[in-house]
N, C-alpha and C positions, 0 to 999 in steps of 0.2 A: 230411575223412579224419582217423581218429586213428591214432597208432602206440603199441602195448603196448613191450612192454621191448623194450631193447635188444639196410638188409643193404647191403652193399657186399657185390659179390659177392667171391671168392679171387683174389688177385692174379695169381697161375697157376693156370691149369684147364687142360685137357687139351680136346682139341676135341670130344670126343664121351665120356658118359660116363653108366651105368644107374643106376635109382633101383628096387628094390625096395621092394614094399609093400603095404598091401593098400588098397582103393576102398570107401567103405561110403555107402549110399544111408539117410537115414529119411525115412519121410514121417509126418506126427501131425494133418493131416487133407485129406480126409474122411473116408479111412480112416489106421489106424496098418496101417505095413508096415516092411520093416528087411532090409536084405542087406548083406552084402559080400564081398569076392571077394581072392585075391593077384591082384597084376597085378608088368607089369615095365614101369617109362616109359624113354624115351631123354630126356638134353638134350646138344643137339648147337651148338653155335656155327656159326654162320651164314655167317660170315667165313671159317672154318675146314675146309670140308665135302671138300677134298681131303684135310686131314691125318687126316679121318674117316676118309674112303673106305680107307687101310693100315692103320687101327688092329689087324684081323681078316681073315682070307679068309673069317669067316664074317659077315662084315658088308659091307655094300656104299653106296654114296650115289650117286644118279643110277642103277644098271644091279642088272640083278637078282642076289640071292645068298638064303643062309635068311634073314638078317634086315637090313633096308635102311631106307634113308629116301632118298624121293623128293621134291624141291621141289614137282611138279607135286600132291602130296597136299595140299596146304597154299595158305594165299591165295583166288587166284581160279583158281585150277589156270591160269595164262595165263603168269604174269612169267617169263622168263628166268633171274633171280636172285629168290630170297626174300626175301634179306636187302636189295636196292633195291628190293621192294615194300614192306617192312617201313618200311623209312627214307623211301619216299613216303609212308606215310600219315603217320608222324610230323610230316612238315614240313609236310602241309598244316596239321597244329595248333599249328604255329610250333615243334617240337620239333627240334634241331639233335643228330643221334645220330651226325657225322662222327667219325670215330677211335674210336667205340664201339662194345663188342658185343651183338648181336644172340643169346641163349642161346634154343630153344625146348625146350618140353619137352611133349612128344606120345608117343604107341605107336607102334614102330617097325613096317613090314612084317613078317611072319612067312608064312614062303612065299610069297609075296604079296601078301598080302591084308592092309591097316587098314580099320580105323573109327575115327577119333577123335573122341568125343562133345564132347570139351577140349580143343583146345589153347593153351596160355600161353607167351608172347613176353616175355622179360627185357629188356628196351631197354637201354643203360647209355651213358651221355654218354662222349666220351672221358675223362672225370675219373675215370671208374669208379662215377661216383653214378648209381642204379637212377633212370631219367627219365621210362618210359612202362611200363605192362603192356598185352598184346591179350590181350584172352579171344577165342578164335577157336572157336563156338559148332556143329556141325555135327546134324543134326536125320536119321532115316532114309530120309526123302523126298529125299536127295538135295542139301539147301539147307543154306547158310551164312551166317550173320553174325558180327563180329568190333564187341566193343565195347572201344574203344580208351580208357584212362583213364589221364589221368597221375600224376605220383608225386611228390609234395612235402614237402621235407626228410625223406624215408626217414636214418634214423639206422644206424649200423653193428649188426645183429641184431635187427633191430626188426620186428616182423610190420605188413604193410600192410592196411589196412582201406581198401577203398572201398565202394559203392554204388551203382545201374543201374538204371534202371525197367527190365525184361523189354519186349524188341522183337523177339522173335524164337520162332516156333513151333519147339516141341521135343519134346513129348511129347501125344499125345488124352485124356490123364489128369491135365494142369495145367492150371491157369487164364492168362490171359494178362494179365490186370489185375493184377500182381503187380511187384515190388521183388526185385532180389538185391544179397546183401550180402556183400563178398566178405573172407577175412583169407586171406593167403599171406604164407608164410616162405619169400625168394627159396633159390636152391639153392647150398646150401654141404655140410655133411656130409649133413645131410637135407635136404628139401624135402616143403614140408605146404600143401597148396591145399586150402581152404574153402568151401563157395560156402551159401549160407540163404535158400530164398526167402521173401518175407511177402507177407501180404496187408494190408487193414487189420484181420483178427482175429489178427494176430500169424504167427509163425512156422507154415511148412506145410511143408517140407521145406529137408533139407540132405543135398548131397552133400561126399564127403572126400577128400582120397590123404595119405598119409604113405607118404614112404620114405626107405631107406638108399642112400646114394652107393656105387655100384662101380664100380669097372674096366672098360670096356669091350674086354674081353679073349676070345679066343677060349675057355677056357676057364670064362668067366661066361658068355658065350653060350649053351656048353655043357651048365652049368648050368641056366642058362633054358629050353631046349630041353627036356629032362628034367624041370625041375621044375616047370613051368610051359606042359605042354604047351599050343602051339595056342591060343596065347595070346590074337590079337586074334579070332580066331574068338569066343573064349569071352566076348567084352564085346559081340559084338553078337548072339550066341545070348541072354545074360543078357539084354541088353536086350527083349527078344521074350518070354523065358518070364515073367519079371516085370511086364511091361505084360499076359499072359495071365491072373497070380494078381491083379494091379489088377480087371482085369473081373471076374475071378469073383467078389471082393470086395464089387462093385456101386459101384464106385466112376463120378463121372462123367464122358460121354465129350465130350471140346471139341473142336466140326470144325477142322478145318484149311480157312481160309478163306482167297481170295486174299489180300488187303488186309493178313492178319497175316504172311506169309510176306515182306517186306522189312525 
């Protein structure tokens, strides 16, 4: 793992709170393709999900409202709490995350309804030093994997670089024999997740988010609502019409086979 310049996360955060921004997808072979979109992320503390649940009447945790976050979206749709699933897996890999928080940062419900293609798990020792990231990987079919990677000597504002062989079917338009490599900037004003897959002929796609830190206020909700209609509808519509322009492209198609799908 290297780290460019100089995260500890903010000593006070607020328990739930928006990242504005936009998602940009390339891919440079075997075809060249390029989109991106505005989206709106939630990172909510884990530890914290009651003091979530009054931040807004137009937000809710646990119980429906316009825009929510449900544990059961998240994990293995099974635990009780997320945040001692979270902390179980840590510990199987000797990670002690006691007096630590737990930040995710996912698409909150909108009416309903998520998809999250990503979601990423902030771990943080009780020291406050960043100790584990989960990429928690979710595919259309239904399936999910989570590649859990820890985090050594992260420096105060330093972007994390790690790297993952691909273990997890995601798209009929990627290959599976492939590498990701991953740089995030944990979330303080902004937050910026990277992800680059390669092959052995180099680079073949990368996806992005950068955004801005807001208020989780009924009034940026508001906001979002408006200016961002129909928000996660529109990340899994994207997903469908762009996997549509791949085919037409003639790009090629990788079954989804058991054996790949764990």
């Amino acid at each position: 793992m290297v780290q460019t310049k100089p995260t500890r996360a903010e000593n006070a955060i607020a328990p739930a709170a928006l990242y504005r921004g936009k998602v940009m997808h390339a891919r440079w072979r075997p075809v060249q393709h390029r989109f991106s979109y505005r989206v709106m992320s939630l990172l909510i503390d884990l530890d914290r999900l009651g003091e979530a649940n009054g931040l807004s009447r137009l937000f809710g945790v646990n119980r429906a409202a316009p825009f929510s976050f449900h544990e059961r979206d998240h994990g293995e749709g099974k635990s009780a709490s997320l945040g001692q699933h979270v902390r179980g897996l840590a510990a199987e890999r000797g990670i002690d995350l006691s007096g630590g928080r737990i930040l995710l940062l996912c698409y909150p419900r909108v009416l309903g309804y998520v998809f999250n293609p990503l979601s990423v798990y902030f771990c943080y020792r009780a020291s406050g030093d960043l100790a584990l990231l989960i990429y928690e990987v979710r595919n259309t079919f239904g399936d999910m994997h989570s590649y859990i990677l820890p985090v050594q000597g992260a420096r105060p504002g330093c972007t994390i670089r790690q790297s993952q062989a691909k273990e997890f079917y995601v798209s009929p338009f990627m290959a599976m024999e492939t590498h990701y490599r991953f740089s995030i900037s944990p979330p303080e004003r902004d937050v910026r997740v990277r992800i680059v897959q390669t092959s052995e002929q180099g680079a073949m796609f990368a996806a992005a988010f950068r955004g801005r830190r807001r208020p989780l206020t009924t009034h940026s909700l508001l906001a979002a609502l408006f200016g961002l209609p129909f928000l996660t509808f529109k990340v899994i519509a994207a997903i469908h019409w762009e996997a549509m322009r791949l085919w037409l492209k003639g790009t090629p198609y990788v079954p989804r086979l058991k054996q790949r799908e764990t």
